[in-house]
Every structure is written in C-alpha cells, then in structure tokens.
N, C-alpha and C positions, 0 to 999 in steps of 0.2 A: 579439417584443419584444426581444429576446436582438441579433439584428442591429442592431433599430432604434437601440438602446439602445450599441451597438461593441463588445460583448462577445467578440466575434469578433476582436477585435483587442488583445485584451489578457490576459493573466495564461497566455502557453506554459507555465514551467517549463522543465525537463531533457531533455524530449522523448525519453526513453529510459523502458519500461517492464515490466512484469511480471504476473504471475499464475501462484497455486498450482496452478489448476484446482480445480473443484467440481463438485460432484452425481456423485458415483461412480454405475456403468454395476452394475445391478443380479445381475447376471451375471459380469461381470469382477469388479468388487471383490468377493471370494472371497477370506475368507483373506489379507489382503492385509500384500503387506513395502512397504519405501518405495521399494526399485528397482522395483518392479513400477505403482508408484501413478501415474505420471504416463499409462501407457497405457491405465488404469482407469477416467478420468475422463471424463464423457460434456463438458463445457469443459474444454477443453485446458490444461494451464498450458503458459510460455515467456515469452519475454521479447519485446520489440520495440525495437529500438537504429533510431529515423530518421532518425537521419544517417547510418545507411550501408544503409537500407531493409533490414536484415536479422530475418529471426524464426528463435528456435531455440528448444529446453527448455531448463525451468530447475530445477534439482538442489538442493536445502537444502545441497549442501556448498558452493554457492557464494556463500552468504551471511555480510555479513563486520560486524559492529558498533566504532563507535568514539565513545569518551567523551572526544575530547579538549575538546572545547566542552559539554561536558555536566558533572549534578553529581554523579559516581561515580568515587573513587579508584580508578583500572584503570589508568592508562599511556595511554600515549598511540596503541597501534598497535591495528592492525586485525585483529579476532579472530571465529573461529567460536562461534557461541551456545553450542556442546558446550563451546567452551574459557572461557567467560566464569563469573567469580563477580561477581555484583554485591554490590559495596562502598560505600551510599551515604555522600554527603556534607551533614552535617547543616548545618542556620543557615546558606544561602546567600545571597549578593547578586548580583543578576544583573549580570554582567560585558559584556558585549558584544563584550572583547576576548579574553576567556577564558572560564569557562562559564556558560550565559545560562538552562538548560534541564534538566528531568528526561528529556528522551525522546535517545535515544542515537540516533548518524548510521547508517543501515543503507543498506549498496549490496551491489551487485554485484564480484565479488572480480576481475572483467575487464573489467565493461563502467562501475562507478563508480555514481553516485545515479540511483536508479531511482522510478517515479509509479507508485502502485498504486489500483486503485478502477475505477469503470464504464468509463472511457476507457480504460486500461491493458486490461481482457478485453475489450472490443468490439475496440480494436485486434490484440490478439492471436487473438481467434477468424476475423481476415480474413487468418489464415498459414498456406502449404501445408506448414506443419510438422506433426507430431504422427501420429496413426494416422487414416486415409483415412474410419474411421466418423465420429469426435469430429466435433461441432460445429460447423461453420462460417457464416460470416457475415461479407462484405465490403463492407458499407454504409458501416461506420465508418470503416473504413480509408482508403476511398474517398473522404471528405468530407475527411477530416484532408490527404489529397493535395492535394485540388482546394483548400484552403482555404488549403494553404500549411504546414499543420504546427497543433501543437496552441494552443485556447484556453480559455478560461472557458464560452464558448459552445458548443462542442462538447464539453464535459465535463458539461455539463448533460444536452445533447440523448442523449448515451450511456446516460445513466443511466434517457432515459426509453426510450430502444427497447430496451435490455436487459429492460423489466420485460414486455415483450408477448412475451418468447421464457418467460422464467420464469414468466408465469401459466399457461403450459400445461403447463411440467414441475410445475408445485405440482398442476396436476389431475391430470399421471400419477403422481407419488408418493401422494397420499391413496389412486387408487385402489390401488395394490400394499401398503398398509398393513394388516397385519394384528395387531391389537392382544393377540392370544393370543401372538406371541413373546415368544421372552425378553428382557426391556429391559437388562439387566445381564449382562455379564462378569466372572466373579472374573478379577483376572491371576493368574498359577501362576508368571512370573517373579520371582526370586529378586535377580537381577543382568543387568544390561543398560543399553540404551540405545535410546530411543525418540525420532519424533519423527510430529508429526502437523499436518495442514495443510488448509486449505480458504479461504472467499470469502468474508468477512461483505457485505452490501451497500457498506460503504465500504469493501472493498480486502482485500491478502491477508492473511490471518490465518496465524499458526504458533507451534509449542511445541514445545519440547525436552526430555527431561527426561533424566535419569541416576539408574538405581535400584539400591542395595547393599544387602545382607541384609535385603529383604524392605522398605524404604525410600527416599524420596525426597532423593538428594543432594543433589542439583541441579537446578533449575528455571527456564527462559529462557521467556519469551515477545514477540516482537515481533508487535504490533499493526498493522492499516493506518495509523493515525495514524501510528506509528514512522517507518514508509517516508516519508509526506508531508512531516509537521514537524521532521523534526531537524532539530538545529542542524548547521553548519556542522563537516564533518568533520577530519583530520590533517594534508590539505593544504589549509585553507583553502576547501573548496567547497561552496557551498552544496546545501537539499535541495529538493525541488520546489515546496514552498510560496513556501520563503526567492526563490528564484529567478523564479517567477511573478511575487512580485510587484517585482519591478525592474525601472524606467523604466516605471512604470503614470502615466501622465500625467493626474493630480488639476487637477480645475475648481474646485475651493474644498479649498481645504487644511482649512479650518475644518470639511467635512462631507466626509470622503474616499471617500465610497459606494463608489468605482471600488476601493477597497482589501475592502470588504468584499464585492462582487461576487468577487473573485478564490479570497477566500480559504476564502467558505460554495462556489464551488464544487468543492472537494477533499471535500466533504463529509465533513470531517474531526471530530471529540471537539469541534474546538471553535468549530464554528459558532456555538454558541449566544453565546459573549460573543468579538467581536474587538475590540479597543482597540485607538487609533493613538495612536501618542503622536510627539513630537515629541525628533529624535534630538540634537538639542542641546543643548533644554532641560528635557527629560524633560515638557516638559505634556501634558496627555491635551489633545489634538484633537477625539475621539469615541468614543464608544463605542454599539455594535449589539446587539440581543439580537434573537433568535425566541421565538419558543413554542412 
C-alpha cells in the first residue's frame, strides 16, 4: 500500500542518523562505565552520515543542544546536556521567525541534525563498525540504497522488520529473568556525574544527570522526539521532521493526508494530533488524530 500509495517518494528528512544502542549483552554489561557501554550492547549504537556512506560510534560527548528557535532563555550557542541549565520561557507566542517550540535542536557536534528511531538502528545495524559479535543486519541498508536514499516508506517498513529480530530477544530476556534478584540499587555516590542511555521503540533515548552532597543538581533529558521535531537550530537548519516535510507535493491543500503520512511516520509524541495550518494566514486546513 505504502508504494501503491508514493510513500516512497516523499518525506527523506536529513538523511544522516543515530543510535544509542540497546539490550546490553548479559555478560558484558558488568559493572558497567559509559566508556565501556558502547561494546556492551548486543545493537550496536553509531551513527550513519549517507552522503558520505560512512558509519562510526557515537559518544554522549558529541551531543550538542540549542535553544535559539526554542522557548528557553540559554543563548544562542551550541551546548553539551552536562553544560545546560534549563531556563524556561513563560507565556509564549509561537514565532516562526524566532521561537516557535518547547523541544530544543539536538545534533551532532560534527556531523549536524541527526533522524533517530527504527530507520536510523536498522540502518546502523548494516555497519561493519562496532565489535564483530553485535548485531548485524543489512536488509535495510540495502533497500535505502537501492531506493535511492530515505523515505516515509521505508521508515514504516523498518519498524516492522526490527520487530521480528526483537520478538526473539523478548523470549531470551524473560527466559534469563530471574525474579528472586535484587530490583533496586542504593547509589553510595556522594558527587559525580552520570549519564545513561538506550532505544525506546521511537528512537534514542538519554539522561544526564549531576549529583552534589548526596543530591540532584542537575537534570538533562533529551527524548527521541527531541532528535526528530526540533525546531530549527543557530544556523538556521532545520530538524528531520521540519525537513521531510519540504516539497511534499499536496493533491488537495484542503486534506493534506500526504503531510500526515510524513509526519506519523517518525513515529514521534506526536502522531496522535498533526494540524496543518496555512502559513499565511494562519487557518487550520486539517487536522488528524489516531487512537
């Protein structure tokens, strides 16, 4: 339906991508620090940059947030989650030409706006990066080749072959479940800095936090949402939602379905209500809900 229908031909995005990695490798993750975590993870995290067909790891230090289109008094530059206080900004109106948005621009501090979610780990588990056991699988990678590069259509189809690799690791997890351990860690740190990370079904998840005398400073979280829908960052670039959907070419303005195919397929927070509105004259055009 997805073909019949040219889903295949609309709503790319940024075409540059990521993942934390998940489902830590029951044996390795021991003990674990955050330099060690990335060779611990039975999916690999990394990135995938295709325009220049490359895949590497990817590091929590190279994530970078910026509020200059957003609505948080922070300045305008590009900062690590360690270094961020969020300061919001009360009684907004959404600006368009300044801040439009509560979700802050998150990239990569080398490679720029990055897509995260089932397309972004399908594509990354078809990289000869990472450690020789992890994961692999280059179906998807494959298709996005042959296809030309990413769509709406292939972000569906990702979401559904990743779930036939994960119904078997759900049946090896329950069997190593042993509900006589202990569920709970006291922590014993005092001072420090943490940070921790994994896959929600829609995209990479991560938290940062900063503790002093036995207390939380500081507290960062960026969401898969975050990665998908920010607004438009410090140099004006958009984020992989904003960007999909540009030059999406609408058969009736008045029922823009081809806007809402783009946008439920980031399977983002906010599938559930997309409104289109008209950027002239601010009228609503449409508005979609699910159930």
């Amino acid at each position: 339906m997805g073909l019949n229908i040219g889903l295949d031909k609309i709503g790319a995005g940024v075409g540059k991508y990521m993942s934390w990695g998940y489902l830590p490798h029951e044996d390795k993750y021991q003990r674990p620090t955050i330099e060690g975590r990335n060779a611990a993870m039975i999916m690999k995290s990394g990135v995938y940059d295709s325009t220049t067909d490359i895949h590497q790891l990817m590091e929590h230090t190279f994530t970078r947030e910026n509020t200059s289109h957003a609505w948080y008094n922070e300045g305008d530059g590009d900062v690590h989650p360690f270094d961020r206080t969020t300061v919001p900004i009360a009684n907004n109106d959404i600006d368009f030409d300044g801040a439009y948005s509560w979700s802050t621009a998150v990239s990569h501090q080398d490679l720029g706006r990055m897509e995260v979610g089932a397309l972004a780990r399908e594509l990354i588990a078809g990289g000869d990066h990472g450690e020789s056991w992890q994961h692999k699988d280059g179906l998807v990678l494959d298709m996005f080749k042959k296809m030309g590069g990413p769509n709406a259509h292939l972000r569906v189809f990702a979401r559904m072959h990743e779930l036939t690799k994960l119904y078997r690791e759900t049946e090896r997890c329950l069997r190593e479940f042993n509900l006589r351990d202990p569920w709970y860690i006291k922590p014993e740190e005092k001072d420090g800095r943490g940070w921790g990370a994994t896959n929600a079904s829609r995209g990479s998840l991560c938290h940062w936090v900063e503790i002093e005398g036995g207390k939380i400073k500081n507290y960062q979280v960026i969401a898969p949402t975050t990665w998908n829908v920010g607004p438009r960052d410090g140099e004006g670039v958009r984020g992989p939602i904003e960007e999909a959907l540009i030059g999406i070419p609408i058969a009736d303005v008045n029922d823009p379905v081809e806007v809402g195919h783009v946008a439920r397929s980031f399977d983002s927070c906010l599938v559930c209500t997309v409104h289109a509105h008209d950027a002239k004259t601010g009228e609503e055009l449409a508005r979609f809900r699910t159930s």
